[in-house]
C-alpha positions, -999 to 999 in steps of 0.1 A, spaced: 203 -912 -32 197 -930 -68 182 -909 -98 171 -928 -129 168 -908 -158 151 -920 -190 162 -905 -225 143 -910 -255 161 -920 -288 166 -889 -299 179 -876 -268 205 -905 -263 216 -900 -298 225 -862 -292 237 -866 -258 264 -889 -271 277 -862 -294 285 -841 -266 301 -870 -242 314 -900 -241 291 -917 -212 256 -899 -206 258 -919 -170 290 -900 -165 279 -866 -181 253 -865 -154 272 -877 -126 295 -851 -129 270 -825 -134 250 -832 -106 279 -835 -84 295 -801 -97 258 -782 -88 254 -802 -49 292 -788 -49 284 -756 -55 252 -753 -34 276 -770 -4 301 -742 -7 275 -710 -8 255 -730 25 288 -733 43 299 -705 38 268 -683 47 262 -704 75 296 -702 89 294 -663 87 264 -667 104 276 -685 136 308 -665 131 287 -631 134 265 -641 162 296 -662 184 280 -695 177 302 -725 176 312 -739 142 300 -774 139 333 -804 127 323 -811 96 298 -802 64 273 -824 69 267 -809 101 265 -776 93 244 -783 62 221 -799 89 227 -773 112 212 -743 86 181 -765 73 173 -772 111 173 -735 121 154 -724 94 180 -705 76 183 -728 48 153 -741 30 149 -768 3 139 -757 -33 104 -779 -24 97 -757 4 106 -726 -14 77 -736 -42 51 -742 -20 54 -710 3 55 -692 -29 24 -712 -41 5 -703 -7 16 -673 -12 -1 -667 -45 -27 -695 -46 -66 -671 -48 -84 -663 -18 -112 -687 -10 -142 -679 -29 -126 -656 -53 -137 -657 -86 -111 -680 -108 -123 -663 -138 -113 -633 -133 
């Protein structure tokens, strides 16, 4: 995957107080979150086939697979739009309300 990020002036100017290379800065912070949210999936998912008996799958990307397939993972993308079906108004109901 390749993210571009654009900075204005203003935001390249203060972003180099804090760090030496923004490319870096954001590297390592994206990397340090996708490492995070690896370690709390794995581990959840592997109690979860632990629990029920399941075998484990051989590697990460595997299980990571493994928990969005069964439905006990979701993305943050699908998370928003339950949640907006969830609250979007009844057809016909009166938006000014």
């Amino acid at each position: 995957m390749r993210i571009v990020i654009e900075l204005t002036d203003a935001e390249a100017t203060a972003l180099s107080v804090v760090a030496l290379s923004a490319q870096d800065w954001a590297e390592t912070a994206l990397r340090e979150r996708a490492r995070l949210a690896i370690g709390d999936i794995v581990q959840s998912e592997m109690a979860h086939l632990s629990a029920a008996g399941e075998p484990i799958p051989p590697s990460v990307e595997a299980i990571l697979a493994g928990a969005l397939a069964s439905g006990r993972v979701t993305t943050a993308a699908a998370r928003r739009a339950s949640l907006a079906r969830e609250i979007a108004p009844e057809p016909g109901a009166d938006a000014a309300r």
